[in-house]
N, C-alpha and C positions, 0 to 999 in steps of 0.2 A: 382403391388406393393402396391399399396392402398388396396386392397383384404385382400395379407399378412398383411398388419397392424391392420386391424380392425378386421381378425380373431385371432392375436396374444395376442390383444385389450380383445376379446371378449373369450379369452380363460383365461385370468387373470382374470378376473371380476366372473369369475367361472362360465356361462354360458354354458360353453363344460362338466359342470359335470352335466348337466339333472336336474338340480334345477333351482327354479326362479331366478327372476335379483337380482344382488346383492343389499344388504341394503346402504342405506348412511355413516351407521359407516364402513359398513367393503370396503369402496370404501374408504373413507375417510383414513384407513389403510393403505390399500393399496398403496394408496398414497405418505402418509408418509415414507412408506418404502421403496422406487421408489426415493423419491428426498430427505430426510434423507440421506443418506450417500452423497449424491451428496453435499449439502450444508456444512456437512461437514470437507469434498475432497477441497471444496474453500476455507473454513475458512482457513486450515492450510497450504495450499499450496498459496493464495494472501495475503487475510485480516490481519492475525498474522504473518509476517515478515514486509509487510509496515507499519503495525502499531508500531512495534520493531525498524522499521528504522526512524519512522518519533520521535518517544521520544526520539534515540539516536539525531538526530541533532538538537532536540529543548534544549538539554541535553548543546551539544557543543556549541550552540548561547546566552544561556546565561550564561554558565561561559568564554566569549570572556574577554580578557582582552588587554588594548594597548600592543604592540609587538608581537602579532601575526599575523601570515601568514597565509589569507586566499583568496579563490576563490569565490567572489563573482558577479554573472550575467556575470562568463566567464572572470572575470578582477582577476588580481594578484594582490595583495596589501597587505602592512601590516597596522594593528589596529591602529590609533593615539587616537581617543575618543570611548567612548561607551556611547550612550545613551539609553532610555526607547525603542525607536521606530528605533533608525538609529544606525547606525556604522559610522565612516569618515577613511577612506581609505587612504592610501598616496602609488599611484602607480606612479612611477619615478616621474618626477616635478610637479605634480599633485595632488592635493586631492579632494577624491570626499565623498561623502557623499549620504551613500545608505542604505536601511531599510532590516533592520534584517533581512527578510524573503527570501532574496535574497542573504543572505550568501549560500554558496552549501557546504562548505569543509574546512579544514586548513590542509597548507597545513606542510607536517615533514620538520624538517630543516635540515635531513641528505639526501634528496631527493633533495635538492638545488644543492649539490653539485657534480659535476663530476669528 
């Protein structure tokens, strides 16, 4: 296996055409063109969807306004305050007060109902 690779290797580098070793620029190319598409392939398939998702919820967290239903840290609660850094929660006789960044979602109020 290791054989096949280094002559697979040694056939891209242009060595199997009867000319000397290849140059730095054109290995360098080569290269590029090897993990070029590759990086890519990642951009638009990881990098630019979470990056789309993470503005949409920085989007939702700060237009929060009191009266809304959100899922914050896995807790249901609707908004009482809003401030710079926290939220305050009111989940049944409860209020908590938790930082923005652990809101996850709000939730629809046509979804509440059954």
């Amino acid at each position: 296996m290791e054989n096949l690779i280094s002559d697979a290797w040694f056939a891209m580098a242009g060595g199997g055409q009867g000319g000397g070793p290849a140059s730095g620029k054109d290995a360098l190319i080569q290269m590029l063109c090897m993990f070029g598409p590759l990086f890519a392939i990642m951009y638009v398939l990881i990098l630019r969807p979470q990056s789309q998702q993470r503005k949409k919820l920085e989007a939702m967290v700060s237009a929060l306004k009191p009266g809304d239903k959100v899922i914050a840290a896995g807790i249901l609660g609707t908004v009482v305050t809003v401030k710079d850094k926290s939220v305050t929660l009111r989940s049944g006789d409860s209020k908590l007060e938790v930082s923005k960044a652990a809101v996850e979602a709000m939730v629809d109020e046509g979804a509440d109902k059954d």
